[in-house]
MISE-173242 format. One record per atom (N, C-alpha, C): residue in one letter; x, y, z negated. Coordinates in pm, whole numbers, plus 32768, in hexadecimal, padded with zeros to 4 digits. Each point is the difference from the previous one (the first is absolute). Layout:
// residues N
AXYZ/...
END
This chain:
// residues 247
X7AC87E817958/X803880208083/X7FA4805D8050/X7F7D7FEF7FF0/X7F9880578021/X8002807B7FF8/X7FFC80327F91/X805980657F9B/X804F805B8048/X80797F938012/X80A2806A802A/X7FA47FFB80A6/X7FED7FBE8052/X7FDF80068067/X7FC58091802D/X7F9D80117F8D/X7FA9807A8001/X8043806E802A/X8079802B7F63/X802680637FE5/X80667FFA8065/X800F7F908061/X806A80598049/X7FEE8040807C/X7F537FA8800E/X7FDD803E8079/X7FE280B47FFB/X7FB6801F7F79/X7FF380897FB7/X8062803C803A/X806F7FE97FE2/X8091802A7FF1/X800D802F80A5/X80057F7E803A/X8012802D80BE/X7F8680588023/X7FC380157FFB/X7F74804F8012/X802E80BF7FD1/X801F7FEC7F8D/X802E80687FB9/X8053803B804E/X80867FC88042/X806C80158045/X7FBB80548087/X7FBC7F9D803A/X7FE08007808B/X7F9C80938002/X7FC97FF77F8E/X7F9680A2801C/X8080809E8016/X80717FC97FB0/X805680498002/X805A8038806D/X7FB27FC08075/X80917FFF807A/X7F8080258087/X802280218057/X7F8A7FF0807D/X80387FAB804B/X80807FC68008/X803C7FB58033/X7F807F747FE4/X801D7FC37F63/X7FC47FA47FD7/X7F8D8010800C/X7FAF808F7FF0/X7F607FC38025/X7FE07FF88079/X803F8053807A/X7FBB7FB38062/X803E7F71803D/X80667FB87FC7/X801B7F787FF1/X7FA57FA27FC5/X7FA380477FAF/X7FCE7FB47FA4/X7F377FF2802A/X7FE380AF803B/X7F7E8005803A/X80157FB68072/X806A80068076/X7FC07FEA809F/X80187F628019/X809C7FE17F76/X80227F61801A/X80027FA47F9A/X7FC980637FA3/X7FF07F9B7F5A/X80707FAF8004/X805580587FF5/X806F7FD97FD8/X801B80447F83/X80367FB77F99/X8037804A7F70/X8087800E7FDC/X802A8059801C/X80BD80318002/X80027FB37F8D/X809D7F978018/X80207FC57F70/X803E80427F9D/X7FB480797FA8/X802C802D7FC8/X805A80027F7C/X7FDD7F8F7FD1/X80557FAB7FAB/X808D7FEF8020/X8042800F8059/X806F80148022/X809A80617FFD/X7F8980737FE0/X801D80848039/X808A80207F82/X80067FA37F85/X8044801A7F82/X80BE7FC5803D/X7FEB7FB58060/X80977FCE8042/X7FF3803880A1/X7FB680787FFF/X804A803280AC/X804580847FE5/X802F7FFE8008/X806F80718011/X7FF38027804F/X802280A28014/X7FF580658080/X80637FF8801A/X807F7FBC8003/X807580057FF9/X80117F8D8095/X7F907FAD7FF1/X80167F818039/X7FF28034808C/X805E7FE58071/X7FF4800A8079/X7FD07F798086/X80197F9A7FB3/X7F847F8E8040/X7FFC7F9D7FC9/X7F667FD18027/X7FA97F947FAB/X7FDB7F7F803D/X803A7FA18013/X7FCB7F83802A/X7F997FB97F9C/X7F837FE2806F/X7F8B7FF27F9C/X7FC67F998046/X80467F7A7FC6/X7FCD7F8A8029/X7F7B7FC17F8C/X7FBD7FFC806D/X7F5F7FBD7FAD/X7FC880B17FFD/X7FC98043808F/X7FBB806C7FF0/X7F8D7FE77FE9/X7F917FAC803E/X7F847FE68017/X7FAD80958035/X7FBA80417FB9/X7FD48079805F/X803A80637FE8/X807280127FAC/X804F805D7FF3/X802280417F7E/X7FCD7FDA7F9F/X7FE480187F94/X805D80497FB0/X80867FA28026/X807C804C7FAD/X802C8057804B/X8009801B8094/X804080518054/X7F9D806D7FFA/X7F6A80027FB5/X7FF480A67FDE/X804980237F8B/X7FF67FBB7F9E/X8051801B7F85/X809B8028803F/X80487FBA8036/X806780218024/X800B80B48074/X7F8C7FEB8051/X7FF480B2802E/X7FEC804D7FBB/X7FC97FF07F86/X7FC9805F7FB1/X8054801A7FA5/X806B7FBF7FC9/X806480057F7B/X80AF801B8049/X7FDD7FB38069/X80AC7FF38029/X7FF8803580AD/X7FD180C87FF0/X7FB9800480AF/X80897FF9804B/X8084801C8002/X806C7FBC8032/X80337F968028/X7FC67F8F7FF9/X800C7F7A801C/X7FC37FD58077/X804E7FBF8076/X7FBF7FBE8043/X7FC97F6F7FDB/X7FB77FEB800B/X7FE37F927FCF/X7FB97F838074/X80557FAC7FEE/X7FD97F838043/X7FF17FAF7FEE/X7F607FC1800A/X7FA07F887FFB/X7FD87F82803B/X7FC37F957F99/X7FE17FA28054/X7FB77FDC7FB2/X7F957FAB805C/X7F7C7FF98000/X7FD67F68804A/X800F7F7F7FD3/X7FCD7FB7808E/X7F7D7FD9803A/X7FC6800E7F76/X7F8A8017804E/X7F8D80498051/X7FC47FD08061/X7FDD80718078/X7FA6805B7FD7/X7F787FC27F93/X7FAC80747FBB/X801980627FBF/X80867FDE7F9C/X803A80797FB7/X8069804F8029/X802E7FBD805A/X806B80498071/X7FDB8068804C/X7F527FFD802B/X7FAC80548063/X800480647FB4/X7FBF7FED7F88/X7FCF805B7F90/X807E80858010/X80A27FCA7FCE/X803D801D7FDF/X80218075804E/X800A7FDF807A/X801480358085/X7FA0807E8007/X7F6D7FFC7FC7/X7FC380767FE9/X800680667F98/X804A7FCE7FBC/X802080657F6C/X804F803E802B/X80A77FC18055/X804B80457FF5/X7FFE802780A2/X7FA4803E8043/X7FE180188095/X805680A08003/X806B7FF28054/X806380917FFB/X803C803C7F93/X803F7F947FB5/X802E80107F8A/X809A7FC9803F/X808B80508021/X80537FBE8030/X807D7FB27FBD/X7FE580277F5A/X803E7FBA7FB9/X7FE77F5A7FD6/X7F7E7FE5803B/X7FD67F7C7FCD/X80137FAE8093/X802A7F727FF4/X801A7F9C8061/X7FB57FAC7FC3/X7FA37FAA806B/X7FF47F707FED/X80167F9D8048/X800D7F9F7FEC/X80457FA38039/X7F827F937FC1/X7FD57FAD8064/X7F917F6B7FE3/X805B7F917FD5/X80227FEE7FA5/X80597FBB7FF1/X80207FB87F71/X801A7F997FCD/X80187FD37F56/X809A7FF68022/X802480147F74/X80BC7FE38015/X80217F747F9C/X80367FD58038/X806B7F857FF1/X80797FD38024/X80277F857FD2/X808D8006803B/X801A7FC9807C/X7FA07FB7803E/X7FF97FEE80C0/X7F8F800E801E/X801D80208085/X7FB18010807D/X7F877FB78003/X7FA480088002/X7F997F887FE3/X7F5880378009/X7FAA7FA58054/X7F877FFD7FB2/X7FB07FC27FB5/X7FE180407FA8/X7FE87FBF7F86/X7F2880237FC2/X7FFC7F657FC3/X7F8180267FD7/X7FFC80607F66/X7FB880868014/X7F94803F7F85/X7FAF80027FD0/X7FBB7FCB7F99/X7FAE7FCC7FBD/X7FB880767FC0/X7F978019803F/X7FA1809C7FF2/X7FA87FF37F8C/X801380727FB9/X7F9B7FCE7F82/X7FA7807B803A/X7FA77FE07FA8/X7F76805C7FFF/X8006808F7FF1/X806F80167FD9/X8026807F7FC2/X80A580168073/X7FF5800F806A/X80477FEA8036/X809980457FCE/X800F805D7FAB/X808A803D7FBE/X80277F717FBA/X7FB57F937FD9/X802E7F9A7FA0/X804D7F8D8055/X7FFE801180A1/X801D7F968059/X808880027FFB/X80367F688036/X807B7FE27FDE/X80417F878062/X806080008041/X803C7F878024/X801C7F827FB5/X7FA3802C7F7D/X80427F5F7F99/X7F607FEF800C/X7FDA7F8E7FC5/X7F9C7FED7FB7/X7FC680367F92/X7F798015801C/X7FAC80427F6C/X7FF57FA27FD6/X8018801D7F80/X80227F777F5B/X7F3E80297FB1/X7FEB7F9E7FED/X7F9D80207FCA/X802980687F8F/X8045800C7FBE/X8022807A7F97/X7FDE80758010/X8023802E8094/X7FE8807F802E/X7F78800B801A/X7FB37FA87FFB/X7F6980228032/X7FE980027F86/X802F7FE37FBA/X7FAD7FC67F2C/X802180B17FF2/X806B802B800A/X804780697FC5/X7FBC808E8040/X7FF87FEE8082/X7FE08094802D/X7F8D7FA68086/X7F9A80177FCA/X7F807FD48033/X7FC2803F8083/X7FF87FB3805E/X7FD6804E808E/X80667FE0805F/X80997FBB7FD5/X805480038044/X80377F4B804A/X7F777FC27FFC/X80347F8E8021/X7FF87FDF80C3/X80397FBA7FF7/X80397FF780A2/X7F4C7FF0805D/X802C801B806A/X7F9980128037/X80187FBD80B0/X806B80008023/X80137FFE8078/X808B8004801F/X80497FD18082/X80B17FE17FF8/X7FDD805B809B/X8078802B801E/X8054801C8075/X80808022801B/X80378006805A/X80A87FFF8009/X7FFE8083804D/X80787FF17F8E/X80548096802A/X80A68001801C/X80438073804F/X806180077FF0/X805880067FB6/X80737FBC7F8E/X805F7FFE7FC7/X808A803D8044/X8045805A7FCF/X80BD80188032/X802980377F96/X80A67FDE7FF6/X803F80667FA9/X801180A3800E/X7FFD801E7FB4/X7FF280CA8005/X804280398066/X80A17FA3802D/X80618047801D/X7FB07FD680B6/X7FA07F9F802D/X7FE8801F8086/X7F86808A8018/X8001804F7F9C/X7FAA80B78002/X804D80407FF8/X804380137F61/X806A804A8009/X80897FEE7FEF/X804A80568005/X80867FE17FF3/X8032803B7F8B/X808380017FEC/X802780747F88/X800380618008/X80248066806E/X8026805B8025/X7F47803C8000/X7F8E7FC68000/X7F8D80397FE7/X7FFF800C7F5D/X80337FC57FA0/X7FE4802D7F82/X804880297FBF/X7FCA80BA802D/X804780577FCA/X801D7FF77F3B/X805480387FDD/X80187FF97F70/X7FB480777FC8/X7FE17FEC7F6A/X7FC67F7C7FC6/X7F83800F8043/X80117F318000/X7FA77FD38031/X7FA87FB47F97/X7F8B7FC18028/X7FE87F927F9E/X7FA37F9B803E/X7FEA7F8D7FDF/X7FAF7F948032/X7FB17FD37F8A/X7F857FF78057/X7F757FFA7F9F/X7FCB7F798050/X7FD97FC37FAD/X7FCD7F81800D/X7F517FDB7F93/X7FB77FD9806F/X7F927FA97FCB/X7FB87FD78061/X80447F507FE9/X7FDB7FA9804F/X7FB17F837FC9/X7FD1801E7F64/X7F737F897FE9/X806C7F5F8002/X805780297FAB/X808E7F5E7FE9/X804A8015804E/X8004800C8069/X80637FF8806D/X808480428027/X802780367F6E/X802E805F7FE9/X80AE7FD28010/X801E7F8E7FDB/X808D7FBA8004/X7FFA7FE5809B/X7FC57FE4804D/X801A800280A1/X7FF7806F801F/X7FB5805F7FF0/X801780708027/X806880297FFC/X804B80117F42/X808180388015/X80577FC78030/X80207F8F802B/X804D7FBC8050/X7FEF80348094/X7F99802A8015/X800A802680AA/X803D80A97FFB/X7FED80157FA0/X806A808C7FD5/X80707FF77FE0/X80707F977FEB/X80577FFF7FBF/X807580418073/X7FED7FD38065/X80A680768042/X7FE8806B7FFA/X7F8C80587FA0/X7FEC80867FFD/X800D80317F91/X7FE17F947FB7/X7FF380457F52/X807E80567FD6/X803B7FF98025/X807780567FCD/X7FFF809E800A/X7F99801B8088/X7FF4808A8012/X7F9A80587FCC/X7FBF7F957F8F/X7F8780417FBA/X805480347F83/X7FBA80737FB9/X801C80137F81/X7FBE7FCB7F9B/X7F7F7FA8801C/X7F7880107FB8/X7FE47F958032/X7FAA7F777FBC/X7F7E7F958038/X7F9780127F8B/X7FBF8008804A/X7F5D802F7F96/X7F9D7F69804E/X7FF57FA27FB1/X7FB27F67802B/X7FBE7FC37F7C/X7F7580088030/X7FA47FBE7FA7/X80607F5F7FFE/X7FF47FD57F6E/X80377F927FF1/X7F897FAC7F6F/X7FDE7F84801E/X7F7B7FE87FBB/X805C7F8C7F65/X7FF67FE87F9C/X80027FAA7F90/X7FB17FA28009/X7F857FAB8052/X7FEF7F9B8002/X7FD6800280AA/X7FE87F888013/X7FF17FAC809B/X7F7280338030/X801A80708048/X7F7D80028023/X7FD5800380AE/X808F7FC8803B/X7FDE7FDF808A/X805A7F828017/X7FD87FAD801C/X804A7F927FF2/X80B37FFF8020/X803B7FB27FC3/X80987FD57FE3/X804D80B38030/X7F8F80797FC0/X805480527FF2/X807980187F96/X807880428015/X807D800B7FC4/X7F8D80747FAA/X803680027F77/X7FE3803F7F88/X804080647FD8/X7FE4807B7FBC/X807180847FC0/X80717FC37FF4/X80407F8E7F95/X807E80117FD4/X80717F88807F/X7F9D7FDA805F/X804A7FEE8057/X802B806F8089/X7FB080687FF0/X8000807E8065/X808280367FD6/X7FE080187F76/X805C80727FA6/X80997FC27FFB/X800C7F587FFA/X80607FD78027/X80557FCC8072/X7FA480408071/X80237FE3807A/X804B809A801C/X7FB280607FC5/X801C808C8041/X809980077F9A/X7FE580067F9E/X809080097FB1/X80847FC38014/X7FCA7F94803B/X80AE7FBF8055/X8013804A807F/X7F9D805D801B/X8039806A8087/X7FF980877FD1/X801A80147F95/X802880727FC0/X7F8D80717FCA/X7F897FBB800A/X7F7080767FE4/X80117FCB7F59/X7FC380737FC7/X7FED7FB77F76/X7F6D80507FF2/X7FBD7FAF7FA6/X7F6280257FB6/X801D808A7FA4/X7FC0806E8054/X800F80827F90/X7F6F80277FEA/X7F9B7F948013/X7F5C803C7FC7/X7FB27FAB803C/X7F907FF87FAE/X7F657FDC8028/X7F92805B801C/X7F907FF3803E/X7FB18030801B/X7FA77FBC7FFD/X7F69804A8005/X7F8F7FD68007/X7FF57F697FE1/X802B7FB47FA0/X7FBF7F847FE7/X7F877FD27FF4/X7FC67F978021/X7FBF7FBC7FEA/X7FCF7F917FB9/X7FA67FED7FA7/X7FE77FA87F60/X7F697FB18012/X80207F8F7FE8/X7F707FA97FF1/X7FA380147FC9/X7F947FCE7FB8/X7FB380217FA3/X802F7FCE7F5B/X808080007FF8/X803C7FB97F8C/X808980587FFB/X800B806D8059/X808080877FDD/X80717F9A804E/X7FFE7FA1801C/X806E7FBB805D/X803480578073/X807C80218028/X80258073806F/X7FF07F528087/X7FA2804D806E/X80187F998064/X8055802B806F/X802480998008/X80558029807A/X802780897FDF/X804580468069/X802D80797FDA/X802D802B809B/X804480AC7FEE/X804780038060/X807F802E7FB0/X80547FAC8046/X80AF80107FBC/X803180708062/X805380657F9C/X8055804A8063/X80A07FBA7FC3/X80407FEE808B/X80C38009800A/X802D804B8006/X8092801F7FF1/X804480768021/X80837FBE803B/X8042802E8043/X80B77FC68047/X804180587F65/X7FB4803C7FB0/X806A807A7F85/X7FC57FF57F8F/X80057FA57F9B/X7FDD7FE17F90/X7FB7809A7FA8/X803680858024/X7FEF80687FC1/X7FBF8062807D/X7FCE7FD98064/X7FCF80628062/X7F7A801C7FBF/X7FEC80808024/X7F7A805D7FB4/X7F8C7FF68063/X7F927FC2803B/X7FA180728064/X7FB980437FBC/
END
């Protein structure tokens, strides 16, 4: 895991020398465009809901691959929210919003790991600290929870759209706090994990069968992740509403 870890940081590094966008994201806010991404954005895509931003990571990948997209974020926590706010300083395609999505109104405790991109409204399972080291909880605070539709509406997501998700398990409440919207996406791009690694999180083939009774179906994987025994522990799944749509 060490290994792939390496080569993918190589990989984002590689990307980022390539852009001036990404290096001065990367010199003034050490921030690293998620470049790993860049293989499912389409220039085609005209907006990006990007729940689980943390300092922004995918929303450079997303300026840099898909520069037509407005794209709108959330972030609830206040350190990586600040951050975020400085990357994208007069950038008028990017929104953030302080905020986690779910399906009510609520404040709710987050359970901060050390590695704060690893924090999560569920519990850290000891697994996740065994698995990706540095990331065990450290500290709780509450944050705001709402469903999507009290930011935006439909009539903000222009076509095609798509919804990107990484929320560290939390991923089946999340899409539930999206659900009077899902219909107007073309696209869900959501890390979805194969074993428990934040407590009584919902698992891939319950995601994949939640999204498929509302009409998304599984058209790819990405960037997986493997134990020290080649075991896949997570991924990011892309959907489609069109069994045969191309990006």
């Amino acid at each position: 895991m060490k290994y792939q870890a390496l080569l993918n940081r190589l990989d984002k590094l590689t990307q980022a020398l390539l852009s001036k966008r990404l290096i001065i994201a990367l010199l003034l806010h050490r921030v690293l465009a998620g470049s790993e991404h860049r293989h499912i954005l389409s220039k085609d895509l005209l907006t990006i809901i990007d729940i689980g931003a943390n300092r922004g990571q995918f929303a450079l990948a997303a300026r840099q691959w898909t520069s037509k997209a407005h794209v709108v974020s959330f972030e609830p926590l206040p350190g990586p929210a600040a951050v975020f706010r400085r990357v994208f300083t007069g950038d008028s395609h990017v929104v953030l919003h302080q905020a986690a999505i779910g399906p009510e109104p609520a404040i709710q405790k987050m359970h901060v790991s050390a590695r704060d991109d690893s924090s999560s409204l569920l519990p850290i399972s000891p697994l996740q600290a065994t698995l990706f080291p540095g990331t065990e909880e450290i500290a709780t605070t509450e944050v705001r929870v709402a469903p999507l539709d009290e930011f935006v509406s439909a009539a903000d997501l222009q076509s095609p759209a798509m919804l990107k998700l990484d929320v560290q398990g939390f991923e089946f409440d999340a899409l539930r706090g999206c659900e009077s919207l899902l219909g107007h996406f073309e696209w869900i791009y959501c890390e979805c994990s194969f074993v428990e690694l934040y407590s009584k999180q919902k698992l891939a083939a319950e995601i994949i069968d939640w999204l498929s009774c509302r009409g998304f179906h599984l058209i790819g994987m990405f960037n997986p992740a493997y134990n020290d025994r080649g075991q896949a522990v997570q991924a990011d799944f892309l959907f489609s509403r069109n069994r045969m749509i191309d990006l």
